[in-house]
C-alpha positions as CSV (number, residue, x, y, z in Angstrom):
1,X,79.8,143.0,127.0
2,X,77.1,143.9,124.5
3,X,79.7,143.4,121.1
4,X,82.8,140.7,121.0
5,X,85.2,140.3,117.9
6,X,87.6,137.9,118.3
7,X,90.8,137.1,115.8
8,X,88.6,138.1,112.9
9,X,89.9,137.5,109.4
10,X,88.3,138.9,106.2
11,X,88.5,138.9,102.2
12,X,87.0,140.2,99.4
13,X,87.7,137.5,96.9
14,X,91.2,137.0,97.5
15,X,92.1,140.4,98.8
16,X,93.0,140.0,102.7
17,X,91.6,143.0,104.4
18,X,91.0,142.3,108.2
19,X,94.0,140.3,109.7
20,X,92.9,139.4,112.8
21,X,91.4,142.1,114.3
22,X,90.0,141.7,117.9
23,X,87.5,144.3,120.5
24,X,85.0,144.8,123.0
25,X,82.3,147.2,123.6
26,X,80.2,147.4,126.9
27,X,77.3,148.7,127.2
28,X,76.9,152.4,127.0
29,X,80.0,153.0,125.7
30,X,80.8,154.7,122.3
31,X,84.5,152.7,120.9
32,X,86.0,154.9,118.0
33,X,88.0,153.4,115.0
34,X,90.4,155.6,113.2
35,X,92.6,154.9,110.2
36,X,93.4,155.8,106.8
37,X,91.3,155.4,103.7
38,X,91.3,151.5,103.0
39,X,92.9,150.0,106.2
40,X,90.1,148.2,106.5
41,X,87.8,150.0,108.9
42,X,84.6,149.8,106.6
43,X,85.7,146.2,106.1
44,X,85.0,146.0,109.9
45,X,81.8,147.3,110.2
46,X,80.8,144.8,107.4
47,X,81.7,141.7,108.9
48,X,80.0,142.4,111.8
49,X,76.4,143.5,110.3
50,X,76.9,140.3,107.9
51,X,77.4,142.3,105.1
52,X,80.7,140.4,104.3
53,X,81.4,137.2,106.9
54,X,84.6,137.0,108.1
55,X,86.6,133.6,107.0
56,X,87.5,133.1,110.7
57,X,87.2,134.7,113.8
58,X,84.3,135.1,115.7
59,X,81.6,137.8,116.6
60,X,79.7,138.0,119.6
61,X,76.6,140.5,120.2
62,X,75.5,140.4,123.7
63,X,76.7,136.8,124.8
64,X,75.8,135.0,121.4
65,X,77.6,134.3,118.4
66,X,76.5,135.8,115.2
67,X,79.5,135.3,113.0
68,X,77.0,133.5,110.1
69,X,74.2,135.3,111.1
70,X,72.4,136.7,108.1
71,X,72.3,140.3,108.2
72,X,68.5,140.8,108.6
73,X,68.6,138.9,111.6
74,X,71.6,140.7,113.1
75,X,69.2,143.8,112.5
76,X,66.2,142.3,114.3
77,X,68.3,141.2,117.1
78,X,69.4,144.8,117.8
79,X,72.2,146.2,115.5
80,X,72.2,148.9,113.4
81,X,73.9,150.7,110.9
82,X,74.2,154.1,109.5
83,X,76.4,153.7,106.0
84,X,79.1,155.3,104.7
85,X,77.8,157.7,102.2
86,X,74.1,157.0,104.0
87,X,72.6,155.1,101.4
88,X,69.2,156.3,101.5
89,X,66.4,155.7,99.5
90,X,66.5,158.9,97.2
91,X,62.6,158.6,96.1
92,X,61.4,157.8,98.9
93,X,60.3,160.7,101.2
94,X,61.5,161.3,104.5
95,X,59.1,159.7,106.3
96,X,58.7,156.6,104.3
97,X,62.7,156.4,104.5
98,X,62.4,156.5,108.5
99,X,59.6,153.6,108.5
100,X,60.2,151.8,106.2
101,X,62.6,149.5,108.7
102,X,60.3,150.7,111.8
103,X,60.9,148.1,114.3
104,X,58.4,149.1,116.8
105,X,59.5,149.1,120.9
106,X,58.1,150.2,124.2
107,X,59.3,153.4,125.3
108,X,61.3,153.2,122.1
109,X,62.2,155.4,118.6
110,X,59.5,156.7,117.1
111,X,58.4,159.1,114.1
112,X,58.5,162.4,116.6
113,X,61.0,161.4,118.7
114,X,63.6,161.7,115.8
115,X,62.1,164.9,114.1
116,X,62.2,166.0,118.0
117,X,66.0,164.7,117.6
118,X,66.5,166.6,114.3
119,X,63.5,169.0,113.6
120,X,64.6,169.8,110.0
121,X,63.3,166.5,109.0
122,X,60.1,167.5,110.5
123,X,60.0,171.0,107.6
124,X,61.1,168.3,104.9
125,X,59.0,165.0,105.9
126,X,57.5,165.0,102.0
127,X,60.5,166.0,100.5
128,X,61.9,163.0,98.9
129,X,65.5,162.1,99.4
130,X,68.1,163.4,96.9
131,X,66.4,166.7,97.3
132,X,67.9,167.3,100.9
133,X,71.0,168.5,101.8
134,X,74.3,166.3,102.7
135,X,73.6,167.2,106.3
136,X,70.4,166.8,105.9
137,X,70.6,163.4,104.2
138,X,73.0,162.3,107.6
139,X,70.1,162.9,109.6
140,X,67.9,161.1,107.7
141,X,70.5,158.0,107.8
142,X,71.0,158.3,111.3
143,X,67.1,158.6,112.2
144,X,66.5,155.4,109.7
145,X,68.8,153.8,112.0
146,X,67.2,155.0,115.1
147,X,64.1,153.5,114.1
148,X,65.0,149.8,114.1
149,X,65.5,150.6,117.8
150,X,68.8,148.9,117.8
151,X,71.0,148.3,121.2
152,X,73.8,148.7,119.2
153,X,74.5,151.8,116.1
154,X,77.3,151.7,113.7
155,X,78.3,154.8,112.4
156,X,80.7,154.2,109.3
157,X,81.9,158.2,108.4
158,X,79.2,160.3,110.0
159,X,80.9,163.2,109.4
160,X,82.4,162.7,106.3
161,X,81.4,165.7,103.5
162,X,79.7,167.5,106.2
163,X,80.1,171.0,107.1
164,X,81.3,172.0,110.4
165,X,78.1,172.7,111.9
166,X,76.5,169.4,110.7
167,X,79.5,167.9,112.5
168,X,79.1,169.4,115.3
169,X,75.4,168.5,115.5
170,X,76.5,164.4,114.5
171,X,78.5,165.0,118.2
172,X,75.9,166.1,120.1
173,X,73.2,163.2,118.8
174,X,76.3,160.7,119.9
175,X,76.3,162.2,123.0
176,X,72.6,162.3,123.5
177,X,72.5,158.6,122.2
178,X,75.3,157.6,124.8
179,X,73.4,159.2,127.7
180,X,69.9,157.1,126.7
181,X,72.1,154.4,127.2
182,X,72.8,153.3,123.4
183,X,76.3,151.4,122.5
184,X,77.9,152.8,119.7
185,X,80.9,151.8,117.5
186,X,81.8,154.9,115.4
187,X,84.2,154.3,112.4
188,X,85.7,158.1,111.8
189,X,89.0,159.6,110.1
190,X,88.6,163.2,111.5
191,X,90.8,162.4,114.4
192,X,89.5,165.5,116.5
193,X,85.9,163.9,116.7
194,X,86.8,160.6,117.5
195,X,88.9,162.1,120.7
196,X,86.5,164.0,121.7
197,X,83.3,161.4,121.4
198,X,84.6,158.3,122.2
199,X,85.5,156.1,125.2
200,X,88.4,154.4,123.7
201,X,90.1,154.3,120.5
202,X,91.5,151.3,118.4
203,X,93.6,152.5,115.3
204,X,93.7,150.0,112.5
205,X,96.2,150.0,110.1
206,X,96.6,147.2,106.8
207,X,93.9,145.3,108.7
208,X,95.1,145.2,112.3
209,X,94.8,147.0,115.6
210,X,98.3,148.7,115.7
211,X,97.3,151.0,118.5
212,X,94.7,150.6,121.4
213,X,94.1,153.3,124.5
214,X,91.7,156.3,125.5
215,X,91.5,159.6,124.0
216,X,93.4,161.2,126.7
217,X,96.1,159.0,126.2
218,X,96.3,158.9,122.4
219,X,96.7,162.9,122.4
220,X,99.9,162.4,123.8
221,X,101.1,160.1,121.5
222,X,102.3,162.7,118.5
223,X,104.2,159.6,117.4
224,X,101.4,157.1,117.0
225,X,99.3,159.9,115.2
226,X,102.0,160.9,112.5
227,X,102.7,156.9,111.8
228,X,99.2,155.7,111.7
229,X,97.3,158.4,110.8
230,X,99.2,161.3,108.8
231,X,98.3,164.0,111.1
């Protein structure tokens, strides 16, 4: 098991956002969360990077705890995250956005291996941030992410904004990610994507899990899709 969240409870300030939400991710597996806006999937990702601790519950990345781990260390042990709304640096160029976290690894993510992955960022690798495109600006988050050569990615809203041919080519990099053997939690809305890149689904609503299974399963469940998720 290469990521454990047990019972985990979480504020911001007094506002009680995760209510005991629990999961497990193997290894090589890609585990979708779906939900509304502000039922606490963000939240989620948070507590686990460190971002925002959880009050109580615990989190477990590959057999040890790292519920009060601060976040840089969660990163050098192996996690990564690509942000909602990517967050990158929007003076720096592309290429000093991918290095500038460059944790280097045998055999692992490097410079031309993610412009081989994305070979627009190879045209732009001068061109500073804010002057790329949205999908192009994904990329860029997901490459920065590649290059801490994490175990572990989480992908808060990759597809969010994005046309539908930059979505389509987020699904593809999951895919190629899953078959180098990468674990991935991927935080999505567009309910479509999540079925048909993930290996199971948890659907949290008001800060639980109201609804666990696998994409197969979860089609067939118009009920569980109108209550949960409007569709």
């Amino acid at each position: 098991m290469i990521l454990k969240a047990e019972d985990i409870h979480t504020y911001y300030g007094d506002c009680y956002i995760l209510q005991g939400v629990s999961l497990e991710l193997r290894q090589g597996e890609v585990l979708g969360i779906i939900g509304r806006n502000a039922m606490g999937k963000t939240t989620l990702i948070r507590s686990i990077i460190g971002f925002t601790p959880p009050r109580a519950g615990r989190v477990f990345f590959k057999d040890k705890e790292i519920t009060s781990t601060p976040p840089y260390q969660i990163v050098r042990a192996g996690i990564s995250i690509v942000p909602q709304g990517r967050d990158i640096f929007p003076t720096l160029s592309v290429k000093e956005n991918l290095t500038v976290g460059f944790k280097e690894k045998p055999g692992g993510w490097t410079l031309e291996k993610v412009y081989e992955l994305f070979p627009p960022l190879r045209e732009r690798i001068n061109h500073p941030g804010n002057r790329l495109s949205g999908g192009e600006q994904q990329m860029l988050s997901v490459g920065r992410g590649l290059m801490t050569n994490p175990d572990l990615l989480l992908m808060d809203e990759p597809t969010e904004g994005l046309a539908p041919i930059y979505v389509e080519a987020v699904g593809k990099v999951i895919r190629k990610l899953q078959e180098s053997g990468m674990s991935i939690l991927l935080v999505e809305q567009n309910l479509r994507f999540a079925l048909k890149y993930t290996d199971y689904i948890h659907i949290i609503n008001r800060g639980r899990v109201v609804h666990s299974s696998n994409p197969a399963e979860l089609k067939g469940k118009n009920d569980i899709i109108r209550r949960y998720l409007g569709v």
